[in-house]
DRENTORKOL-3810 file (N, C-alpha, C; in nm, 4 decimals):
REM DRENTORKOL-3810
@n.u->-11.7578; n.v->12.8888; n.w->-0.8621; ca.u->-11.6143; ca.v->12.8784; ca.w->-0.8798; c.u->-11.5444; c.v->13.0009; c.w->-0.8206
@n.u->-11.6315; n.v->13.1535; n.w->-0.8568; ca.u->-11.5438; ca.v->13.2513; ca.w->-0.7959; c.u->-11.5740; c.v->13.2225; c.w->-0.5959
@n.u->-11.6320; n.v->13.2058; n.w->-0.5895; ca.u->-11.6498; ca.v->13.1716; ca.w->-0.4002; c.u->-11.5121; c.v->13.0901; c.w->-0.3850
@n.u->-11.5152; n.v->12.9673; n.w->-0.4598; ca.u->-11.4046; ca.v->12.8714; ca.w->-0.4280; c.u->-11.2786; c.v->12.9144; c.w->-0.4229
@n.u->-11.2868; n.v->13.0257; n.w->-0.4886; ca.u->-11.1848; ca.v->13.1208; ca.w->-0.5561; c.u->-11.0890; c.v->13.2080; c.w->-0.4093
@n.u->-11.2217; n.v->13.2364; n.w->-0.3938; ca.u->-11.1635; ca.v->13.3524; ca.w->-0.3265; c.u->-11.1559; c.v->13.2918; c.w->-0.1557
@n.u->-11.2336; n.v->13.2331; n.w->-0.1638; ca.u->-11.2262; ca.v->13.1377; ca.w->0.0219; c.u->-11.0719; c.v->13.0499; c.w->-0.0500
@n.u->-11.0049; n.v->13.0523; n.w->-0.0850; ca.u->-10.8719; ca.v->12.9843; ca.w->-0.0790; c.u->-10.7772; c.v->13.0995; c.w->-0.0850
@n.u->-10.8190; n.v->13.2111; n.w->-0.1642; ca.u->-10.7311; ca.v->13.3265; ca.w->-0.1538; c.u->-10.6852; c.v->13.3656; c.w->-0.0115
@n.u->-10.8580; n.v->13.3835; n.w->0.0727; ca.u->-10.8959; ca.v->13.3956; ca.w->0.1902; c.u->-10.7712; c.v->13.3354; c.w->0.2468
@n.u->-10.7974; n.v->13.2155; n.w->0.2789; ca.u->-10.7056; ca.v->13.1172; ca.w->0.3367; c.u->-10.6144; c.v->13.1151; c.w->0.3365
@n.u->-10.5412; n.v->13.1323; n.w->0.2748; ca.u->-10.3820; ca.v->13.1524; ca.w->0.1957; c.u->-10.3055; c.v->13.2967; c.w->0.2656
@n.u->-10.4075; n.v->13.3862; n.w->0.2322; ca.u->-10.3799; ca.v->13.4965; ca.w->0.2913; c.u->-10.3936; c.v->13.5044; c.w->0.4705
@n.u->-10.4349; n.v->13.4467; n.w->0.5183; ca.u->-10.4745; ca.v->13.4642; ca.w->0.6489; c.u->-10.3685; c.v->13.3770; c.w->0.7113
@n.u->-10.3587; n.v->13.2310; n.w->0.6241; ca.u->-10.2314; ca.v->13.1617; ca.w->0.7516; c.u->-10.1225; c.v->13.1950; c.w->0.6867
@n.u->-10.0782; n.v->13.2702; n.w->0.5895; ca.u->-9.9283; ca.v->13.3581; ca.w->0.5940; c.u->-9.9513; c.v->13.4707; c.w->0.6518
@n.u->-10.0708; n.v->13.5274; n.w->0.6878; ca.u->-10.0287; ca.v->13.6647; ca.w->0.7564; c.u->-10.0156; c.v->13.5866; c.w->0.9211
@n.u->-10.0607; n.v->13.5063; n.w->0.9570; ca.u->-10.0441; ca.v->13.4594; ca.w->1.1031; c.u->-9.8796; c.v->13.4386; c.w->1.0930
@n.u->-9.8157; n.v->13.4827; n.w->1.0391; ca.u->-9.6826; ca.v->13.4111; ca.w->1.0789; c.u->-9.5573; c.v->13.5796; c.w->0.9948
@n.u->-9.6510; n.v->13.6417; n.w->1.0437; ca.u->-9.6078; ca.v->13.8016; ca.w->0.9791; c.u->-9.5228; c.v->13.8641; c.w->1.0773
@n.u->-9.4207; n.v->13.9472; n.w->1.0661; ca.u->-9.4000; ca.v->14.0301; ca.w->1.1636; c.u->-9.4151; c.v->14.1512; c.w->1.2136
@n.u->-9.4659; n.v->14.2119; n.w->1.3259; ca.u->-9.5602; ca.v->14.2774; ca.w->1.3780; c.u->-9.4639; c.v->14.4330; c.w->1.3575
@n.u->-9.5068; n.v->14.5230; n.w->1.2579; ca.u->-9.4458; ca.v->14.6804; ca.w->1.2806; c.u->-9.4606; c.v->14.7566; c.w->1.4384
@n.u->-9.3347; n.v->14.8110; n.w->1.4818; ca.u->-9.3642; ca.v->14.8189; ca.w->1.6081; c.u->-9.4191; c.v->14.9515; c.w->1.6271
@n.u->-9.4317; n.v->15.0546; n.w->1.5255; ca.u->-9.5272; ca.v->15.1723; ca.w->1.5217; c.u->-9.6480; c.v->15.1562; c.w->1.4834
@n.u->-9.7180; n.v->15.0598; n.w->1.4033; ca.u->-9.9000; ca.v->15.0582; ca.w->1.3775; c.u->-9.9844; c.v->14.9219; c.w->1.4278
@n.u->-9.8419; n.v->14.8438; n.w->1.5104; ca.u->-9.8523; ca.v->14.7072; ca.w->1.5680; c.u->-9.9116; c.v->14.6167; c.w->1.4788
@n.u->-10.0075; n.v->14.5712; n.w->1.4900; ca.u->-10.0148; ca.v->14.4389; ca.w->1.4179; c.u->-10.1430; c.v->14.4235; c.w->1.3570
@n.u->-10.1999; n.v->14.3528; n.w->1.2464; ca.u->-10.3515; ca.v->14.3443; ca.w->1.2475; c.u->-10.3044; c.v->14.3461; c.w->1.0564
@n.u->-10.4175; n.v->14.3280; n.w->1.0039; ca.u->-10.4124; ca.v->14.2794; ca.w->0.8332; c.u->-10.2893; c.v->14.4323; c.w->0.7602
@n.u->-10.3271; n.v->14.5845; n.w->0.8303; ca.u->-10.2358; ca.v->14.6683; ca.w->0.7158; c.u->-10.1311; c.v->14.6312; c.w->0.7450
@n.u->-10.0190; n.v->14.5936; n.w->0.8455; ca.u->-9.9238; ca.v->14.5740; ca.w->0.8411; c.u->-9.8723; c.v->14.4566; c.w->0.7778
@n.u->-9.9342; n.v->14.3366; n.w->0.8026; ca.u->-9.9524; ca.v->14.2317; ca.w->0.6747; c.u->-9.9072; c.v->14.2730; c.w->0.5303
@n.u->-10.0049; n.v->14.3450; n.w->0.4660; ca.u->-10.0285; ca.v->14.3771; ca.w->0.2790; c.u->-9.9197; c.v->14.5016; c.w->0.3217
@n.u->-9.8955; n.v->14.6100; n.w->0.3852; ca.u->-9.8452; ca.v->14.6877; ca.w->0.3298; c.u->-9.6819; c.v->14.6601; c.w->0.4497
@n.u->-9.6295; n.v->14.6471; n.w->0.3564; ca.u->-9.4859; ca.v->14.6084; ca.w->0.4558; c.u->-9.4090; c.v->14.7144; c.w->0.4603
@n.u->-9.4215; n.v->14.7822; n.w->0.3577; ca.u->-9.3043; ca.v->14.9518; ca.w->0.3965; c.u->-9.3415; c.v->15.0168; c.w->0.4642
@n.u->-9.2792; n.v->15.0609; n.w->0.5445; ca.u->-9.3207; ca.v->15.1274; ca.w->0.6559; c.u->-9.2082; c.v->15.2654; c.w->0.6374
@n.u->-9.2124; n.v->15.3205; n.w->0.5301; ca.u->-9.0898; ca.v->15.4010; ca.w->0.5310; c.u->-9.0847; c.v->15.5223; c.w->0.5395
@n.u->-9.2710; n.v->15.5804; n.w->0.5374; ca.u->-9.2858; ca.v->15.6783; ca.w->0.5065; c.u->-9.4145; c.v->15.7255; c.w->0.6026
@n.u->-9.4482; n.v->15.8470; n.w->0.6142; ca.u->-9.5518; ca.v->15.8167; ca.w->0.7285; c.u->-9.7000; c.v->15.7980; c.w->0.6888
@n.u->-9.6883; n.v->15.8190; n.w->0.5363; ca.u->-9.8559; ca.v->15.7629; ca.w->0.4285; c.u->-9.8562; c.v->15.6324; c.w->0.4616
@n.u->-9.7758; n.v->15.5967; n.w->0.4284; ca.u->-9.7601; ca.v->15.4051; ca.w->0.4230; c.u->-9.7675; c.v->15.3936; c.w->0.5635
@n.u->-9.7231; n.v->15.4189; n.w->0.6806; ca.u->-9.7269; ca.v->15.4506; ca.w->0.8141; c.u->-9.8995; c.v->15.4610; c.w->0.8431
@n.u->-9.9630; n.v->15.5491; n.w->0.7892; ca.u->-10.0311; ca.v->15.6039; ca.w->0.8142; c.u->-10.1794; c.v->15.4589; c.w->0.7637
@n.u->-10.1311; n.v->15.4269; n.w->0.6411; ca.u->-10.2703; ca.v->15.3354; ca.w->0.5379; c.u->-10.2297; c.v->15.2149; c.w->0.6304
@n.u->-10.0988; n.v->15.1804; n.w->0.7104; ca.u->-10.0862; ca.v->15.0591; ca.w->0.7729; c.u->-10.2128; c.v->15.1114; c.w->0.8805
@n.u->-10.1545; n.v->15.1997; n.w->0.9758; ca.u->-10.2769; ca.v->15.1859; ca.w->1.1038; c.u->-10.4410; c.v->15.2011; c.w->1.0679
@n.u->-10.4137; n.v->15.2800; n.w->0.9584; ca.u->-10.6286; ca.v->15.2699; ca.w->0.9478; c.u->-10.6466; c.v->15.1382; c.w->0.8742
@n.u->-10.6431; n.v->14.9928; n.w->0.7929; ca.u->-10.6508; ca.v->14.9198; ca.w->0.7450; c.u->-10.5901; c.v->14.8091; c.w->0.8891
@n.u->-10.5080; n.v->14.8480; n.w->0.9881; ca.u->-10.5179; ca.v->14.7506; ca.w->1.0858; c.u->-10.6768; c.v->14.7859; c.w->1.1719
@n.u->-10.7083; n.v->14.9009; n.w->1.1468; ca.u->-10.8156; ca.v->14.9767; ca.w->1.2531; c.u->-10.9727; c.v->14.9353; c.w->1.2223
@n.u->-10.9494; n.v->14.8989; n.w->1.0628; ca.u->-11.1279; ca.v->14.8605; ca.w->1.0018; c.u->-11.1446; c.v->14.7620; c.w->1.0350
@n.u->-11.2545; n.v->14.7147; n.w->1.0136; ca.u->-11.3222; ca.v->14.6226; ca.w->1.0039; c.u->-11.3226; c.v->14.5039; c.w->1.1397
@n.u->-11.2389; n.v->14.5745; n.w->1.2228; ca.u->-11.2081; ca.v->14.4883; ca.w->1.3313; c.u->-11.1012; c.v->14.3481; c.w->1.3114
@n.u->-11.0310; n.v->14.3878; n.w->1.2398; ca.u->-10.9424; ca.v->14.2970; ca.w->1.2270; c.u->-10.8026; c.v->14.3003; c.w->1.2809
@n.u->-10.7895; n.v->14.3809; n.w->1.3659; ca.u->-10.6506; ca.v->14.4060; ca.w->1.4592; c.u->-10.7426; c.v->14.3246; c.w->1.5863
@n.u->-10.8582; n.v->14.3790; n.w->1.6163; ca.u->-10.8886; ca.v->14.2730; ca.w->1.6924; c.u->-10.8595; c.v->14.1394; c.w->1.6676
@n.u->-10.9352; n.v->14.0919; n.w->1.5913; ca.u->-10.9489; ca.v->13.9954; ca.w->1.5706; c.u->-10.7863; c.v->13.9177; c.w->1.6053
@n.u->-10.6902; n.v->13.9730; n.w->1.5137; ca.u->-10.5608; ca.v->13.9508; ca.w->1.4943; c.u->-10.5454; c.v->13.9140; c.w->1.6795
@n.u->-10.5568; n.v->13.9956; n.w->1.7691; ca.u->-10.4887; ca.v->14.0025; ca.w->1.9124; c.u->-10.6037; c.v->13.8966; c.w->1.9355
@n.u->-10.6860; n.v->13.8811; n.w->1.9431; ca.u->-10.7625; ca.v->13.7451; ca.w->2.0069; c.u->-10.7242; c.v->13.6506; c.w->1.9579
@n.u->-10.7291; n.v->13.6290; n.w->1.8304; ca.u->-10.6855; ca.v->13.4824; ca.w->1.8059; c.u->-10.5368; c.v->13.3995; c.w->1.7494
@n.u->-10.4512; n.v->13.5190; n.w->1.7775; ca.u->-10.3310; ca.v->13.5428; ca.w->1.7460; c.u->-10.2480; c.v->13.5376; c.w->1.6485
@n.u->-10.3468; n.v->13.5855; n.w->1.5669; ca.u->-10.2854; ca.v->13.5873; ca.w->1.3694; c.u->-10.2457; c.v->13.6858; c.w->1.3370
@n.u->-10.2547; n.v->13.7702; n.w->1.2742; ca.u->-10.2036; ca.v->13.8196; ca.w->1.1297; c.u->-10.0694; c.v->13.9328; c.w->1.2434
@n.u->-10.0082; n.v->13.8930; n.w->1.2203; ca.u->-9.8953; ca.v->13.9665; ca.w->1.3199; c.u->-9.8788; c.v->13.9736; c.w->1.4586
@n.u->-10.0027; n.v->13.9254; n.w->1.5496; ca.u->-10.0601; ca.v->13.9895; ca.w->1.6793; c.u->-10.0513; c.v->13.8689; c.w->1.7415
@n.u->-9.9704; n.v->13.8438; n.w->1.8631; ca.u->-9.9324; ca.v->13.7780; ca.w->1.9578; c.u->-10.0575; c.v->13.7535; c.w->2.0759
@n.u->-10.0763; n.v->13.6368; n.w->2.0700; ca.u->-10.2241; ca.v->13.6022; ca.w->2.1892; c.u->-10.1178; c.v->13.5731; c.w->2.3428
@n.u->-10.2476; n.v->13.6267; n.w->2.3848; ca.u->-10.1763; ca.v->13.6453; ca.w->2.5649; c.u->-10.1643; c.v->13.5009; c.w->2.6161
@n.u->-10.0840; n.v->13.4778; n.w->2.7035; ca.u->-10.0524; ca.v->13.3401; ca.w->2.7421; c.u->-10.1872; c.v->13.2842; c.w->2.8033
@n.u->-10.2455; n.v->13.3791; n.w->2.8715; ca.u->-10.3842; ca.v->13.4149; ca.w->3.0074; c.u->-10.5022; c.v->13.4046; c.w->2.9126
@n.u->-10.5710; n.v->13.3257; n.w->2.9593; ca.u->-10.6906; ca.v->13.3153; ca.w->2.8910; c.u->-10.8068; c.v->13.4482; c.w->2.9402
@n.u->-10.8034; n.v->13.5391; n.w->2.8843; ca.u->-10.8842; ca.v->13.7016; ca.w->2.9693; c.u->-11.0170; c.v->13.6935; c.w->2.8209
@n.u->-11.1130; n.v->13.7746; n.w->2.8832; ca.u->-11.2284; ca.v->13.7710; ca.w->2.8026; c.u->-11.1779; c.v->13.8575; c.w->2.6990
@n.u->-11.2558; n.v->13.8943; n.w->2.6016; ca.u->-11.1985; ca.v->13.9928; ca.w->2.4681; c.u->-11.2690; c.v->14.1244; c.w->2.5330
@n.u->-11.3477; n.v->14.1519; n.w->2.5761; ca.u->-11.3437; ca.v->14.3027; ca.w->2.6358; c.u->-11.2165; c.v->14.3182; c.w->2.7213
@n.u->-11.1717; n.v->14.2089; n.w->2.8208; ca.u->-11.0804; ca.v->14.3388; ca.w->2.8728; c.u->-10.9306; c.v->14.3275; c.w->2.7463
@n.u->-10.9065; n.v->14.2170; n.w->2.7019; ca.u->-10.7702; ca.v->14.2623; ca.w->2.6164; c.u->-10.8083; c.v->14.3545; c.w->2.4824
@n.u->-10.9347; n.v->14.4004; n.w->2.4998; ca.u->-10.9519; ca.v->14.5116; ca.w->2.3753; c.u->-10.9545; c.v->14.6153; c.w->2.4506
@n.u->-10.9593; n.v->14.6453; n.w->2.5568; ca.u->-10.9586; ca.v->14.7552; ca.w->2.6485; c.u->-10.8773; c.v->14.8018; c.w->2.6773
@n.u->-10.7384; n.v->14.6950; n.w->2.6985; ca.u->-10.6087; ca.v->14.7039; ca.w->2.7535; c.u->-10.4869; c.v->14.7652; c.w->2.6330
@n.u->-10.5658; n.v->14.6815; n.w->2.4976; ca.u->-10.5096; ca.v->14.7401; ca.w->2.4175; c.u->-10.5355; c.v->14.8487; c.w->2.3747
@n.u->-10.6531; n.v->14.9190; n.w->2.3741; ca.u->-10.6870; ca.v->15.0290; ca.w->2.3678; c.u->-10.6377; c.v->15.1324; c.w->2.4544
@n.u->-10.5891; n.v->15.1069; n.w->2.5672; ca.u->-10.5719; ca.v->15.2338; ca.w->2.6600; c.u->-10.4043; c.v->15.1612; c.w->2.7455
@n.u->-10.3603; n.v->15.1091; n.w->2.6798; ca.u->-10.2055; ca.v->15.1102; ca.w->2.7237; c.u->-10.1268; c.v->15.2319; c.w->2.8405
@n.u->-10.1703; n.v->15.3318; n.w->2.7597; ca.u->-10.1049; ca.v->15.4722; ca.w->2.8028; c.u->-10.1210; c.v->15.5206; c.w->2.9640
@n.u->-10.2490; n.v->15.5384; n.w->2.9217; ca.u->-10.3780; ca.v->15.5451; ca.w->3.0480; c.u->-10.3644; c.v->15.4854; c.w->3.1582
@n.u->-10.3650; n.v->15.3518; n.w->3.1130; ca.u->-10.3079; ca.v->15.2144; ca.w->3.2348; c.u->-10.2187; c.v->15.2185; c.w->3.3179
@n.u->-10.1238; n.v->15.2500; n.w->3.2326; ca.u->-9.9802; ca.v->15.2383; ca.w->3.3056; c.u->-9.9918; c.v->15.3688; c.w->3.3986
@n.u->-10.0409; n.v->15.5220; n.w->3.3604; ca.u->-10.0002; ca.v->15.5621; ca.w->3.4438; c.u->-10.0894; c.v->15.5887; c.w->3.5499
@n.u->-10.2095; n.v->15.5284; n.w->3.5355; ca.u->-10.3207; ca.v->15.4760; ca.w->3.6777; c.u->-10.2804; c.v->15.3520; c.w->3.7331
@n.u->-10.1800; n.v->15.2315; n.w->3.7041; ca.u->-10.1721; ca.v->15.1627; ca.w->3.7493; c.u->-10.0301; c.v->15.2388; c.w->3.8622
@n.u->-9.9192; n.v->15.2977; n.w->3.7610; ca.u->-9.8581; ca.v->15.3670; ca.w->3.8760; c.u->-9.8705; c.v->15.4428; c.w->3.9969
@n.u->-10.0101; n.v->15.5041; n.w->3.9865; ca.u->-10.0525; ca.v->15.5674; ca.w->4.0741; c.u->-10.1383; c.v->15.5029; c.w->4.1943
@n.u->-10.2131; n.v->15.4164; n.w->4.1323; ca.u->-10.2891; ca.v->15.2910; ca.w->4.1991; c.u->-10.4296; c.v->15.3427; c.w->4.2111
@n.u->-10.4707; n.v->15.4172; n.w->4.1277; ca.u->-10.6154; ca.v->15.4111; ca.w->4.1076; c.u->-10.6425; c.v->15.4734; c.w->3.9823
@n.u->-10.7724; n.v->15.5009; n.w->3.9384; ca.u->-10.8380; ca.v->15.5574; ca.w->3.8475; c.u->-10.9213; c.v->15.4963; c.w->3.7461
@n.u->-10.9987; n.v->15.5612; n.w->3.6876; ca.u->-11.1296; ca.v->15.5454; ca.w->3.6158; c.u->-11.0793; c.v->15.3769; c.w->3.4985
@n.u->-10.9672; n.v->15.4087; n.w->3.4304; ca.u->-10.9447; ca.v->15.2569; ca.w->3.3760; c.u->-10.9096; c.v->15.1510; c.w->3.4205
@n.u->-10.8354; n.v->15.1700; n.w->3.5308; ca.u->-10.8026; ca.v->15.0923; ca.w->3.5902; c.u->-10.9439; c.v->15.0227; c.w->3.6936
@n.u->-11.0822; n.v->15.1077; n.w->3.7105; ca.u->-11.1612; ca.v->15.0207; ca.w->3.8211; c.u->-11.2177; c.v->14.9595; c.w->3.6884
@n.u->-11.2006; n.v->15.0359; n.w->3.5693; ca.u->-11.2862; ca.v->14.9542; ca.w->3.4467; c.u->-11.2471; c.v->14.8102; c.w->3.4074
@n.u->-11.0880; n.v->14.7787; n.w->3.4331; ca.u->-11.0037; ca.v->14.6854; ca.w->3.4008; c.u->-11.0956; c.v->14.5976; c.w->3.5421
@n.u->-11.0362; n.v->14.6050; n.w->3.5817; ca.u->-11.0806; ca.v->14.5596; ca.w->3.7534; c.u->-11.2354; c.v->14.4765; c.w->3.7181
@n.u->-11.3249; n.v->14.5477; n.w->3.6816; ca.u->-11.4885; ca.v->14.4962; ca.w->3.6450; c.u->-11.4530; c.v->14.4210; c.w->3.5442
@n.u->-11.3923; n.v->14.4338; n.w->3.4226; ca.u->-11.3550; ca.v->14.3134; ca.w->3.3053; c.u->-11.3258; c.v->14.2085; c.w->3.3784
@n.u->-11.2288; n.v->14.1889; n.w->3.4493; ca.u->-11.1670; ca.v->14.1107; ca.w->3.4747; c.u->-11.2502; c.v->14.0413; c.w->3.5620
@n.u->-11.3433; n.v->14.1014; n.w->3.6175; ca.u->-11.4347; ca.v->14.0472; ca.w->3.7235; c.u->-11.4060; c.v->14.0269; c.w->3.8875
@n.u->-11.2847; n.v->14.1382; n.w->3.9079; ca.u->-11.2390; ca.v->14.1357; ca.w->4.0478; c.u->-11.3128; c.v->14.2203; c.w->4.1438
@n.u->-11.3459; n.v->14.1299; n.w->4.2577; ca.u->-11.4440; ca.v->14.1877; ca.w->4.3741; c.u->-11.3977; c.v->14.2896; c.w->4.4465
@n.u->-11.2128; n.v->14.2254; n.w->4.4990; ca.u->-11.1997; ca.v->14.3194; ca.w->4.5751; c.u->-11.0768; c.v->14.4089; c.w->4.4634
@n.u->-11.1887; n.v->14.5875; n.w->4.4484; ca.u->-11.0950; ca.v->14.6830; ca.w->4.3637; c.u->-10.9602; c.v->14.7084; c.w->4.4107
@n.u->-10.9848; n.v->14.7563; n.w->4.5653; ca.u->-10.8880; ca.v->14.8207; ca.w->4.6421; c.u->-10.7425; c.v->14.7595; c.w->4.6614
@n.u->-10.7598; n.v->14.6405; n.w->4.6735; ca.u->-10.6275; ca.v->14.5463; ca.w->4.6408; c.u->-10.6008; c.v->14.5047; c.w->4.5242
@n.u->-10.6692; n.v->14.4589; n.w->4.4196; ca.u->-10.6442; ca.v->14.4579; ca.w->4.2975; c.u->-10.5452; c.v->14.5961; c.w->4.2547
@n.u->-10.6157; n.v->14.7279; n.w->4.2847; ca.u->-10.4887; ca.v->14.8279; ca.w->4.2316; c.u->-10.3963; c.v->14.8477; c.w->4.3279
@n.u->-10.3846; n.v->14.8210; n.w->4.4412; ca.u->-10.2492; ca.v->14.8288; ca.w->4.5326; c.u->-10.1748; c.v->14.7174; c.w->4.4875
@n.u->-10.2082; n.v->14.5804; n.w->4.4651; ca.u->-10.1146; ca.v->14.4898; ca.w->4.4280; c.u->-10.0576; c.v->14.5186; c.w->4.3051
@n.u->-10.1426; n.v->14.5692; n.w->4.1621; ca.u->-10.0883; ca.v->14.6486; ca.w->4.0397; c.u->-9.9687; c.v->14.7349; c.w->4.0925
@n.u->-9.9801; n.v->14.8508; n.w->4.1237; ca.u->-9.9415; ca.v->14.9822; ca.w->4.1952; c.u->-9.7631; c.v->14.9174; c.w->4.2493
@n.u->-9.8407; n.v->14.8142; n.w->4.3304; ca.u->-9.6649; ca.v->14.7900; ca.w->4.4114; c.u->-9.6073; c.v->14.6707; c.w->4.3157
@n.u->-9.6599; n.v->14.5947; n.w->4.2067; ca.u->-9.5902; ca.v->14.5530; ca.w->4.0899; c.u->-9.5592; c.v->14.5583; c.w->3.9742
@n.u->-9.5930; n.v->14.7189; n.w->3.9303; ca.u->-9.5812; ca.v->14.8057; ca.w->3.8322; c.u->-9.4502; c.v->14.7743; c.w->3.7278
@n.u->-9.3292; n.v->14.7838; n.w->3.8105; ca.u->-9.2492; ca.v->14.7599; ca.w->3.7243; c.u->-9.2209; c.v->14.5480; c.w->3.6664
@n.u->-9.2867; n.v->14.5105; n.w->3.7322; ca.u->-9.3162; ca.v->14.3361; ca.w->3.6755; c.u->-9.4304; c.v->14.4194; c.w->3.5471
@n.u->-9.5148; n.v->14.4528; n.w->3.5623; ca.u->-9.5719; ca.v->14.4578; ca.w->3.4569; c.u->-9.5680; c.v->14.5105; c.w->3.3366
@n.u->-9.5334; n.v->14.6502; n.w->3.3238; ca.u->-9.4405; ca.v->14.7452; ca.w->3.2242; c.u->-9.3204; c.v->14.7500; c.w->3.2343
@n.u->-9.2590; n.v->14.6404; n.w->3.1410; ca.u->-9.1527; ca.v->14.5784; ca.w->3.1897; c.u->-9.0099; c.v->14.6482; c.w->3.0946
@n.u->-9.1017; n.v->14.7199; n.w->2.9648; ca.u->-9.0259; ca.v->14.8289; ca.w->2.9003; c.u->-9.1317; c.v->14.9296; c.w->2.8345
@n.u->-9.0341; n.v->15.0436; n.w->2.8096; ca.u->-9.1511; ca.v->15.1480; ca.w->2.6875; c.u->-9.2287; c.v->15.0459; c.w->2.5920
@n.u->-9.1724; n.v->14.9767; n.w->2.5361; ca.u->-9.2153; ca.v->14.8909; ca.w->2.4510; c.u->-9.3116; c.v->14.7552; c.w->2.4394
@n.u->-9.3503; n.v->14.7583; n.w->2.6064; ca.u->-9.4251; ca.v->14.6245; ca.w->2.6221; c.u->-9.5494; c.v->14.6220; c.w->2.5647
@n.u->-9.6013; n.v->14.4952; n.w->2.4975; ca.u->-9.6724; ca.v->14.4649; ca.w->2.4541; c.u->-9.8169; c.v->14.4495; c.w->2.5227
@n.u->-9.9258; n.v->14.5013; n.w->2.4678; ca.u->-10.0652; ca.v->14.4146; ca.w->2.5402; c.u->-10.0814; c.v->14.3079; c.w->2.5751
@n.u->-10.0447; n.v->14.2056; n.w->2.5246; ca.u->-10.0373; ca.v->14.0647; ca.w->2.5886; c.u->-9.9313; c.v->14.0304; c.w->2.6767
@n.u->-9.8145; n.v->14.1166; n.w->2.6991; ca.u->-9.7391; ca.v->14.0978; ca.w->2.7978; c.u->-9.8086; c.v->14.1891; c.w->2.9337
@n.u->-9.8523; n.v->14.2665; n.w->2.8995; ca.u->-9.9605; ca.v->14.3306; ca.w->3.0100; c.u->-10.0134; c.v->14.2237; c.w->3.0631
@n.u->-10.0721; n.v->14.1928; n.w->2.9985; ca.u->-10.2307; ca.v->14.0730; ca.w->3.0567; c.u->-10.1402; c.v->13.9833; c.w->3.1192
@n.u->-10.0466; n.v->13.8970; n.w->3.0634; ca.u->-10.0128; ca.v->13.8236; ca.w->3.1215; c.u->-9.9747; c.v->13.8361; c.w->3.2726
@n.u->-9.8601; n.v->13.9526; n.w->3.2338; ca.u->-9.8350; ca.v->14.0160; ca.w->3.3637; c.u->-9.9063; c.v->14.0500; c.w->3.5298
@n.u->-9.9914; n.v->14.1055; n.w->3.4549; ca.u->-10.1319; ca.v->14.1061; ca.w->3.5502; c.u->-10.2251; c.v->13.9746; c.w->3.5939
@n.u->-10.1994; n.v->13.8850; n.w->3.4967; ca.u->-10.2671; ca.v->13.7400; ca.w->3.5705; c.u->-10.1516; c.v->13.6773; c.w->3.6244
@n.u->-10.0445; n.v->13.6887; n.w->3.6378; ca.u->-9.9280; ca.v->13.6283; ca.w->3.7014; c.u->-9.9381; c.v->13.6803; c.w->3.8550
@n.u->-10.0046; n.v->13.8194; n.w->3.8510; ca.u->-9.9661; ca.v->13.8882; ca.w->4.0199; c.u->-10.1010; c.v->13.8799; c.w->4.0622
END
């Protein structure tokens, strides 16, 4: 009875957090779900390590639940865990048109030819980081559009 119990809790909890809205400082994944104040930088703080365990911010960006928006582009989960991981990095090797994440992105993705892959990035930079604020899945998309 407690299994039955708790796989409905489970449940309950998981398709209302799919329909959550995403804090735009610890982004998305189960802490921002349970802890909704964001008012302070503890609560700030228990949101990003509780999105960070257990792999459930992943999870959240792959399958597009608990706050976390799935990419339009069907991309393997290494590179949109990669992409989300190194946002920063990206952008400013993709501005430049080379470097170490960007040939890493390049091998995820499974592209032969590197050298045009980051010149075509490079000269559509601003299609892709389209604000401070863009999202990982607007990345990806972005990048399978060009």
């Amino acid at each position: 009875m407690k299994k039955i119990l708790l796989s409905a809790i489970a449940t309950v909890a998981l398709t209302t957090a799919s329909f959550a809205g995403v804090n735009s400082q610890t982004g998305c994944g189960l802490g921002s779900v349970i802890i909704k104040d964001d008012s302070s930088a503890v609560l700030l703080a228990l949101q990003a390590t509780t999105n960070g365990t257990s792999g459930n911010q992943t999870f959240g960006i792959t399958s597009g639940t608990l706050g976390c928006k799935k990419t339009k582009f069907v991309m393997n989960e290494r590179a949109e865990e990669f992409v989300a991981s190194n946002m920063d990095i990206l952008a400013k090797e993709i501005a430049v048109g080379h470097g170490e994440s960007l040939d890493t992105l390049a091998e995820l993705l499974e592209v032969e030819d590197k050298v045009t892959f980051s010149a075509a990035l490079q000269s559509n930079y601003n299609s892709i980081y389209t604000s401070q604020k863009v999202e990982m899945s607007e990345v990806l998309d972005n990048i399978a559009t060009i």
